[in-house]
C-alpha atoms as one frame of an Amber mdcrd trajectory, in Angstrom:
protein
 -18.325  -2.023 -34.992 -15.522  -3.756 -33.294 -12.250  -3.146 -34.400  -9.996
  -6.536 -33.765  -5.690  -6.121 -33.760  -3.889  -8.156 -36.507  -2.008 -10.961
 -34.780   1.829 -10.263 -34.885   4.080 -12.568 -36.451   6.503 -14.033 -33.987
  10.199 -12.167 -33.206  12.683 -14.194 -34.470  15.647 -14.514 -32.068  19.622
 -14.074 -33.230  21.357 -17.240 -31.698  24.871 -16.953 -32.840  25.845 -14.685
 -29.699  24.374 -16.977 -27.158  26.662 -18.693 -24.361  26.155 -22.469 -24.562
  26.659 -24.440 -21.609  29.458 -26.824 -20.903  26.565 -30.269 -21.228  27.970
 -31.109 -17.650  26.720 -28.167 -16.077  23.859 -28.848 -13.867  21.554 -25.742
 -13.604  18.059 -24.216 -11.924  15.629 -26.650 -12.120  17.971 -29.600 -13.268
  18.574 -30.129  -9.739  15.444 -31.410  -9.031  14.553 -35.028  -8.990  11.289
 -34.602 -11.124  13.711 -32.766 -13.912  15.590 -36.087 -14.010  12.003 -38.147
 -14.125  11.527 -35.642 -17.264   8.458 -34.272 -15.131   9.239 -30.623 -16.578
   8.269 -29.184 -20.105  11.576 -28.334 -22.338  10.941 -24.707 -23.033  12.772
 -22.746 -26.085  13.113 -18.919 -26.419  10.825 -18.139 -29.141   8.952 -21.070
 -28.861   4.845 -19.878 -29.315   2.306 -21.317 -27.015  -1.313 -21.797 -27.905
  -1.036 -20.005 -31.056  -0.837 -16.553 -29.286   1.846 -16.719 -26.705   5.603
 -16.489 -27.418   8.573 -17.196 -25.110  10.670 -14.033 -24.682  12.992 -14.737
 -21.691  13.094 -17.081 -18.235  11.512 -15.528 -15.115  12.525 -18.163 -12.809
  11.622 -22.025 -11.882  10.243 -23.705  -8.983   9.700 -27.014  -7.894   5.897
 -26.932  -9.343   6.619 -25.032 -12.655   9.246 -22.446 -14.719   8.226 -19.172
 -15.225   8.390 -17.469 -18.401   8.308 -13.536 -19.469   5.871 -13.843 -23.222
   4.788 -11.541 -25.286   1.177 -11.771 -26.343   1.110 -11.762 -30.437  -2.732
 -10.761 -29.964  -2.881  -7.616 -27.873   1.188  -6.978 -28.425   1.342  -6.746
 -24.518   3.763  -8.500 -21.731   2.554 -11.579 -19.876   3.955 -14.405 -17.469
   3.639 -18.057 -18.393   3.608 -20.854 -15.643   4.371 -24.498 -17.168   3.780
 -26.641 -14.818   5.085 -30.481 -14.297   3.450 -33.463 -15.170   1.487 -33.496
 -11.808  -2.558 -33.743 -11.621  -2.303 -32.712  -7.927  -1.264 -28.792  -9.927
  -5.510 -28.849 -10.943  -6.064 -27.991  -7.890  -4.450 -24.231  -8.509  -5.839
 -24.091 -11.437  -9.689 -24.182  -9.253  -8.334 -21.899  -7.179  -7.301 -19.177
  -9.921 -10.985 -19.920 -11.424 -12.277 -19.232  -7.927 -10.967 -16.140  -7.402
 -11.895 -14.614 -10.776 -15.119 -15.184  -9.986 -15.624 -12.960  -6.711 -17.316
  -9.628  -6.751 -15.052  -7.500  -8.954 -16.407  -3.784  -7.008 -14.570  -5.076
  -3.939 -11.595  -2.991  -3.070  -9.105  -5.887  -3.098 -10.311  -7.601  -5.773
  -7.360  -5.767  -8.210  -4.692  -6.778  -5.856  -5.382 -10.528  -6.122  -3.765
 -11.717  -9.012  -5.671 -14.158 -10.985  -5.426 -16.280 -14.565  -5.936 -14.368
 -17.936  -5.654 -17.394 -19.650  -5.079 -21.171 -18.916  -4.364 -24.181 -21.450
  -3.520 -27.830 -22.055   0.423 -27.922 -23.383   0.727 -31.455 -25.398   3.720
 -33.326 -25.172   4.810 -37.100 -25.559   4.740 -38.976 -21.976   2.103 -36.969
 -20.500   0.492 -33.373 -21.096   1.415 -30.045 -19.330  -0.399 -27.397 -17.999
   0.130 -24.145 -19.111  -0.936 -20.170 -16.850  -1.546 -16.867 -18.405  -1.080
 -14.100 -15.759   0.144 -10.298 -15.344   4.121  -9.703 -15.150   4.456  -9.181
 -10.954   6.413  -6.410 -10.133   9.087  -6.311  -7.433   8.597  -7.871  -3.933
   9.166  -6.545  -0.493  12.266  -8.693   0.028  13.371  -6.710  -3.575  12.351
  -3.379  -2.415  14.268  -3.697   0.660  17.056  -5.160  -0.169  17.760  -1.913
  -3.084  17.143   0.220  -0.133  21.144   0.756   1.255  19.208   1.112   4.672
  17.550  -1.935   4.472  14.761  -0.557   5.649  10.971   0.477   4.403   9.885
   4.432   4.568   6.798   4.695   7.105   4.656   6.005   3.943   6.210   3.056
   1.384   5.361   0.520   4.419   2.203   1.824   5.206   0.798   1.816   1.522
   2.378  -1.693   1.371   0.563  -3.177   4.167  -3.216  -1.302   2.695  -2.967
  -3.324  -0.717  -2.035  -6.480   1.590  -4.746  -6.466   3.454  -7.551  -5.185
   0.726  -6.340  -8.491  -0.668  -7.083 -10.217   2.599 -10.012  -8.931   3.083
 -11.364 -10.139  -0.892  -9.761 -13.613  -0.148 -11.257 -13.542   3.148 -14.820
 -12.250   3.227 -15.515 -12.529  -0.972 -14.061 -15.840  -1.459 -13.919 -17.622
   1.324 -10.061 -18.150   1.766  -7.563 -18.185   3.625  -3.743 -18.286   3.158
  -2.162 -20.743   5.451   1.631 -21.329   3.919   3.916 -19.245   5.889   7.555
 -18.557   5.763   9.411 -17.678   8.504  13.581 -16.839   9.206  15.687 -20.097
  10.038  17.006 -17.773  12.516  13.702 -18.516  14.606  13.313 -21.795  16.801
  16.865 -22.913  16.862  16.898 -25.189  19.833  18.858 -24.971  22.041  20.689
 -28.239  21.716  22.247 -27.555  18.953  20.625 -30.004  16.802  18.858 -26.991
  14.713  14.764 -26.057  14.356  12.373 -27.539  16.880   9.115 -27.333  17.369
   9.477 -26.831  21.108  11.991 -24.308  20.751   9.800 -22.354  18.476   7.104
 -22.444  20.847   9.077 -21.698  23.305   9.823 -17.922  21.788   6.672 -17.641
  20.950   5.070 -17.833  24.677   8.265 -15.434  25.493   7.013 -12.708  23.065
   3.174 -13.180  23.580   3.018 -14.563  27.025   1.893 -17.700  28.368  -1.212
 -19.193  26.460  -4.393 -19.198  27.954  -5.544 -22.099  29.656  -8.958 -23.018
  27.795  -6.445 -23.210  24.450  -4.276 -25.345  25.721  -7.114 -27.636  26.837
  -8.280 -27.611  22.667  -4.694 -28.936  21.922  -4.271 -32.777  21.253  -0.136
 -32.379  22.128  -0.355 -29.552  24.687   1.240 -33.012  27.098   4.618 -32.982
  25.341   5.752 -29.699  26.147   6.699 -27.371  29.145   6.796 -23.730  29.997
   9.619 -24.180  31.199  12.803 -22.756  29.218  11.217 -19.493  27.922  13.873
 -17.028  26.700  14.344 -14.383  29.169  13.850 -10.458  27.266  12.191 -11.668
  24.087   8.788  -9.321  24.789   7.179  -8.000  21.613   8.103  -4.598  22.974
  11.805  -5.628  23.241  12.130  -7.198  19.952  11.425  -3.649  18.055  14.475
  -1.437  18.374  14.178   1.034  15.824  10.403   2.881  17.332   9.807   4.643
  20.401   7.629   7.142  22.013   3.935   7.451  20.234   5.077   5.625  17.080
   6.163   2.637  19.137   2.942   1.927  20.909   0.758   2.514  18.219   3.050
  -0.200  16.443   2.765  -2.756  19.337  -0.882  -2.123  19.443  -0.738  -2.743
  15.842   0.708  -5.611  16.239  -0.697  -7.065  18.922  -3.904  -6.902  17.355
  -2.471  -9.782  15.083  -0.448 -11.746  17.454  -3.177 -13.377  19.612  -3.578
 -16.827  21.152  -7.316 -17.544  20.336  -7.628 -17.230  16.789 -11.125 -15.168
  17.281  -9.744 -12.763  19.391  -7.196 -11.645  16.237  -8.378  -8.508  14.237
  -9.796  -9.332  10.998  -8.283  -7.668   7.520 -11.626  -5.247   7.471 -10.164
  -3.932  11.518  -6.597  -4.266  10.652  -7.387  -1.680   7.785  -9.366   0.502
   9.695  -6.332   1.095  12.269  -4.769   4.242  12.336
């Protein structure tokens, strides 16, 4: 016989000791032009979603949706909500999520994917809101490192890092048929040289100075390959130059490491599976 939990009756929250806000004050996702438009849902503290779901405390905000630490009145766990903007283009995440719950859950990377535990329609007048169940994340990388007065990952804390990355690479990649293709990357990269800030050229430009020049039957598959030059390539900017803190054994195996990422042809770069499999 199946034993089901009582629902919990929502916390109610003390408001005298809150700080209000001078009305003036422009904050977080106010900036953005789709807050004025009144694209975003007004979420309260305390405020109970779908029957089950209650607002403890702001996570953060984006341009796409605020994030919002709730506590789950059903199984009296922890939960992140995503409320998303008036937007039908934000379905398309919403596939995704579906998608990936749906891949074969004895895969070794399927736990580090994080998908949807729950998804609903959030009514409101001038347009409905979507609304994302999913588990509390815990810190990132950038977090990690930056509590580390060193600045710098351990070999074993990097190591087991980079396993549950690429696990989760490997499910996106060979299970579901995905691939990642948003990347962020350090202003500090492709600053051309005349001053006027990031450039394409520039950035390529580094790029053939760490890899080398590209091979020629890839440049004849490029439809711009015309507008630039080799010309200009920064002098000492190797892969084996730009790692300072290695040497001996440990750097080699690192550039080999490496190197078996940074390719040209996009078929000669090691799969997840390979990557994994490298000492």
């Amino acid at each position: 016989m199946a034993i089901r939990r009582a629902l919990s009756p929502p916390i109610r929250f003390p408001n005298h000791s809150l700080r209000r806000n001078c009305v003036s004050e422009i904050l977080e996702e106010e900036r953005f032009e789709n807050f004025r438009k009144g694209c975003y849902y007004p979420v309260e503290t305390g405020q109970v979603f779908y029957s089950k779901y209650q607002v403890v405390g702001k996570l953060g905000f984006g341009v796409t949706c605020t994030a919002w630490l709730v506590l789950d009145l059903k199984s009296h766990t922890y939960a992140t909500l995503k409320v998303y903007i008036r937007n039908e283009a934000n379905q398309e995440e919403f596939q995704i999520y579906k998608h990936l719950s749906q891949g074969n859950p004895s895969h070794p990377g399927y736990a580090h994917v994080r998908t949807a535990l729950d998804a609903f329609t959030i009514p409101h007048p001038g347009g409905c809101h979507h609304g994302l169940v999913q588990k509390p994340m815990w810190e990132s990388f950038r977090d990690l490192l930056l509590r580390n007065l060193t600045h710098r990952f351990t070999e074993d804390l990097l190591k087991a890092g980079l396993m549950q990355v690429f696990l989760a690479l490997d499910y996106l990649h060979t299970e579901c048929k995905f691939v990642h293709t948003v990347t962020t990357f350090s202003r500090k990269y492709g600053n051309d040289p005349d001053g006027k800030g990031y450039s394409t050229r520039a950035h390529l430009a580094e790029v053939i100075g760490m890899l080398g020049a590209p091979p020629l039957d890839l440049l004849k598959r490029g439809k711009r390959c015309h507008e630039f030059s080799l010309k200009k390539i920064p002098q000492n900017s190797s892969l084996a130059q730009s790692e300072e803190f290695l040497d001996g054994q440990n750097k080699e195996m690192y550039l080999q490491f490496m190197r078996g990422m940074l390719q040209w042809r996009p078929e000669d770069r090691k799969t997840a599976r390979e990557l994994l499999d490298d000492p």
